[in-house]
C-alpha positions as CSV (number, residue, x, y, z in Angstrom):
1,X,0.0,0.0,0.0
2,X,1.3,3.6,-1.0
3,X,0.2,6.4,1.1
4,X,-2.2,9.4,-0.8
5,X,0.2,11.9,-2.2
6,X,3.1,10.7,-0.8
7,X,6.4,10.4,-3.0
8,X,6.0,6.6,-3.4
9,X,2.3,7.7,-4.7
10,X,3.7,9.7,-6.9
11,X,6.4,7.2,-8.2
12,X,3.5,4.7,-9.1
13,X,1.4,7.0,-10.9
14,X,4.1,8.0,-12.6
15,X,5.3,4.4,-13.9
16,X,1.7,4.0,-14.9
17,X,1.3,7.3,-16.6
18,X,4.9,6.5,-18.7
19,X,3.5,3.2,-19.7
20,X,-0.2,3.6,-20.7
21,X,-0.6,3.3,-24.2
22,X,-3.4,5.2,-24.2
23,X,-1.8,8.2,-23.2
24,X,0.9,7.7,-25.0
25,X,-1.1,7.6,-28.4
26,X,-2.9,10.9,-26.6
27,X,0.0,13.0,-26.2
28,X,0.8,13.0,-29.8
29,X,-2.5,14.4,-30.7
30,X,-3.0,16.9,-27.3
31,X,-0.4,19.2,-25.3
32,X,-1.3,20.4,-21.6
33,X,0.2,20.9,-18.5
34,X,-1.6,20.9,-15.4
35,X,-0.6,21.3,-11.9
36,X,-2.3,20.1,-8.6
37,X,-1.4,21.8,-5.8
38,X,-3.4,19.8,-2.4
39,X,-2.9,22.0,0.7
40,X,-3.0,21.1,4.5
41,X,-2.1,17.2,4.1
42,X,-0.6,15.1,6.9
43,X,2.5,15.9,5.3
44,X,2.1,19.4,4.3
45,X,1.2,20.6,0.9
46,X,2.2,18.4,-2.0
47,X,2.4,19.7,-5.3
48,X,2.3,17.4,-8.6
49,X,1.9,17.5,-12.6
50,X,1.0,15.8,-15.5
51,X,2.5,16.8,-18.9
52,X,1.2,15.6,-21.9
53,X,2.7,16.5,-25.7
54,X,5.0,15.2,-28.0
55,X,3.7,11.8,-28.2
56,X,5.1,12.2,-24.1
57,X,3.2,11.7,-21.0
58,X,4.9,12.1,-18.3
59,X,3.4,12.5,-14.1
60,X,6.0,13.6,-11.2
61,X,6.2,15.8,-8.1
62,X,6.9,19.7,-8.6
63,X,4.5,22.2,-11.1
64,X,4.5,21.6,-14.6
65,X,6.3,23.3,-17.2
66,X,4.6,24.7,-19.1
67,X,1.8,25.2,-17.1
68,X,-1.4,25.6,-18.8
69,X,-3.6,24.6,-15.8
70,X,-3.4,24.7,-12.4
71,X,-6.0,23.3,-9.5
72,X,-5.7,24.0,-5.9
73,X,-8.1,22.0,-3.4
74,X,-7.4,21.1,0.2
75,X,-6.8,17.4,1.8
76,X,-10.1,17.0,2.7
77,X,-11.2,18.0,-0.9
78,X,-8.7,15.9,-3.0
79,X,-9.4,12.8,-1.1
80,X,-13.3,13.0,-1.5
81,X,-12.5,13.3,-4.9
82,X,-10.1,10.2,-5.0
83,X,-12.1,8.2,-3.6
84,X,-15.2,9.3,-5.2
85,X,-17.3,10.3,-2.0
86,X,-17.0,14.0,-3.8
87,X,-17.4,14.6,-7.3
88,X,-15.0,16.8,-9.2
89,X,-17.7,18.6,-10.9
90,X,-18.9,19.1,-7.9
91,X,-16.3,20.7,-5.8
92,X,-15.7,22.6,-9.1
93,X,-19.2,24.5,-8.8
94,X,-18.9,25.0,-4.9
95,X,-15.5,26.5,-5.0
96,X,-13.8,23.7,-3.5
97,X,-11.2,23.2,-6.5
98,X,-9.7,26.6,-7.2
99,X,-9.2,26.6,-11.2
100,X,-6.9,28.9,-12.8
101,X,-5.4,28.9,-16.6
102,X,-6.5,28.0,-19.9
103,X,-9.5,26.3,-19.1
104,X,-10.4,26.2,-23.0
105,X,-7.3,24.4,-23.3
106,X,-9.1,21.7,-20.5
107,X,-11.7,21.0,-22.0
108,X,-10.3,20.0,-25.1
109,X,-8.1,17.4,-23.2
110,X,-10.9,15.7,-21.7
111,X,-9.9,12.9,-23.6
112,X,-6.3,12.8,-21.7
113,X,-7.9,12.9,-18.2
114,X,-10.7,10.2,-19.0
115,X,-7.3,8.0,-19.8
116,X,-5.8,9.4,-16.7
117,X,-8.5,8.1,-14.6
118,X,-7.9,4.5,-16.0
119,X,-4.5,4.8,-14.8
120,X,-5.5,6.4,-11.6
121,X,-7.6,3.4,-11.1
122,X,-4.8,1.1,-11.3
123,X,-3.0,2.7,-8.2
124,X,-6.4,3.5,-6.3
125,X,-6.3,0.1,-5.2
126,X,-3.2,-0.1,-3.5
127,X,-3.4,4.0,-1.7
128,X,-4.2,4.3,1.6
129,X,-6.3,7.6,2.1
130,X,-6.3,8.7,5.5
C-alpha cells in the first residue's frame, strides 16, 4: 500500500502514466500541463503535474512546465475526490477546486484525463487515504 500523495504515490502514478498506451497515443494528438497543488495534508502541501505533448506523457512531483492549468483544493477536498465520496464537478461548482489557466485548453483534453483516470484506477487500489 502507497500512502495518498506521498512520493511513493507519486512514483507509481508516474510508472503507470509513462506506460499507458493510451496516453501515450494521446499526447501525440494533445499538449497540456496541469498542476495540482493539495494543501494542509498530513505531510504538508504536496504539489504534482502531469504533462502531456509530443507523443510524451509524463506525471512527477513539482508544477509543470509549461503550465497551462493549475488546481488548488485542500486534503479533505482531494481525497473525497479520489475516492469518489465527492465529485470533481462538484467541488468545481462549490468552489472547492480553485481553477486557474487555460480552461479552453481543459476541456479539449478531456480525452487525456478520461485516460488518466484509467491509470488512476490502477493505483487506487493499493493508496491508503487517511
Amino acid at each position: 500500500m502507497v500512502r495518498y500523495l506521498s512520493l511513493e504515490w507519486i512514483d507509481a502514478l508516474s510508472a503507470e502514466v509513462a506506460t499507458s498506451e493510451r496516453l501515450g497515443a494521446l499526447s501525440a494528438l494533445h499538449r497540456i500541463g496541469v498542476t495540482q497543488l493539495v494543501t494542509g495534508g498530513p505531510e504538508g502541501d504536496v504539489t504534482y503535474h502531469l504533462n502531456v505533448g509530443g507523443g510524451v506523457a509524463s506525471f512527477g512531483a513539482g508544477a509543470a512546465f509549461p503550465e497551462d492549468v493549475r488546481m488548488q483544493q485542500d486534503w479533505d477536498t482531494a481525497v473525497g475526490v479520489a475516492t469518489g465520496e465527492l465529485s470533481a464537478q462538484e467541488a468545481f461548482i462549490s468552489g472547492r477546486i480553485l481553477l486557474s489557466g487555460d480552461q479552453q485548453k481543459l476541456i479539449e483534453s478531456q480525452a487525456v484525463f478520461g485516460a488518466l483516470d484509467a491509470v488512476f484506477a490502477t493505483v487506487r487500489r493499493r493508496t491508503e487515504y487517511r
